[in-house]
N, C-alpha and C positions, 0 to 999 in steps of 0.2 A: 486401436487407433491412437497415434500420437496427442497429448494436449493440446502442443502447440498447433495443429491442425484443426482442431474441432474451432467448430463455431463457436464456441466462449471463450477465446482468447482473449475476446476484449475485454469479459470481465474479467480472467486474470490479471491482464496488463492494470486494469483502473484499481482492482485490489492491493497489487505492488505497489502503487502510485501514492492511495492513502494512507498506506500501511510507512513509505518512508517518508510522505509530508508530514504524518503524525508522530515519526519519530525523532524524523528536525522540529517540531517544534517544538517539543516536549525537549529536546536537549537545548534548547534556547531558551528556555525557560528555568531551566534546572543551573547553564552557565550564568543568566541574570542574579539568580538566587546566591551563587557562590561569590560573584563579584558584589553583592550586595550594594544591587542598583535597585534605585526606589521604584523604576520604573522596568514590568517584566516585559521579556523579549517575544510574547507569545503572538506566532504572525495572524493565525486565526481571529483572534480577537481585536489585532490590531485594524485587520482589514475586514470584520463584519460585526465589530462592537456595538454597533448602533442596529442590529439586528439578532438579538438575541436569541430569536428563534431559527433563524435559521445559522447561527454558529452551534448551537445543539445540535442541529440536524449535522453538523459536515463533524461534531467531533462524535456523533452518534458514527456516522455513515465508516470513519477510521476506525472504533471499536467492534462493528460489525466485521469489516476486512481483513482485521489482526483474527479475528474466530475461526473466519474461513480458508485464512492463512492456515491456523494451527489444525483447522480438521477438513481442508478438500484435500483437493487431488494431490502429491507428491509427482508434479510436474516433471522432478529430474532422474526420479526413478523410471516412472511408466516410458518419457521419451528417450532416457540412454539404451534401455534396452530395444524396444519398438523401432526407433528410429535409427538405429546402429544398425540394426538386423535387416531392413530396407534402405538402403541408402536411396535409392529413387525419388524415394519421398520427400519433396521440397520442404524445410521445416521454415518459418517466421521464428524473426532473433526479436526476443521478449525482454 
């Protein structure tokens, strides 16, 4: 069965999600540092600063999705083949 089919789509989509908010903000962070501005660019903590505990939680939740990035499914392997081979099969654009 195709990925993009199964019923945890949606967690792959929200893993894609944090995996590239946490990589804009990490390069906004990293651009801050080279223009050597006092103040850094990092939007996470801009917009949950006064919540400490749950800005861990959301920079936790992006370190989790970058692991499952690197060891789930290989989404574009298992559906170029599966889903080539049935064209029938409606896929969802991820």
């Amino acid at each position: 069965m195709c990925c993009k089919n199964s019923s945890m789509g949606w967690l792959h989509m929200l893993v894609k999600i944090l995996v590239v908010v946490g990589g804009i903000n990490w390069g906004l962070v990293g651009v801050s540092m080279l223009m050597g501005s006092a103040t850094q660019w990092n939007v996470v903590n801009m917009l949950l600063g006064g919540m400490p505990v749950l800005e861990g939680v959301v920079y936790l939740l992006v370190g989790v999705s970058a692991i499952m990035m690197l060891c789930g499914c290989k989404c574009s392997k298992t559906c170029a083949s599966e889903c080539s081979a049935n064209p029938s099969t409606p896929t969802q654009s991820m």
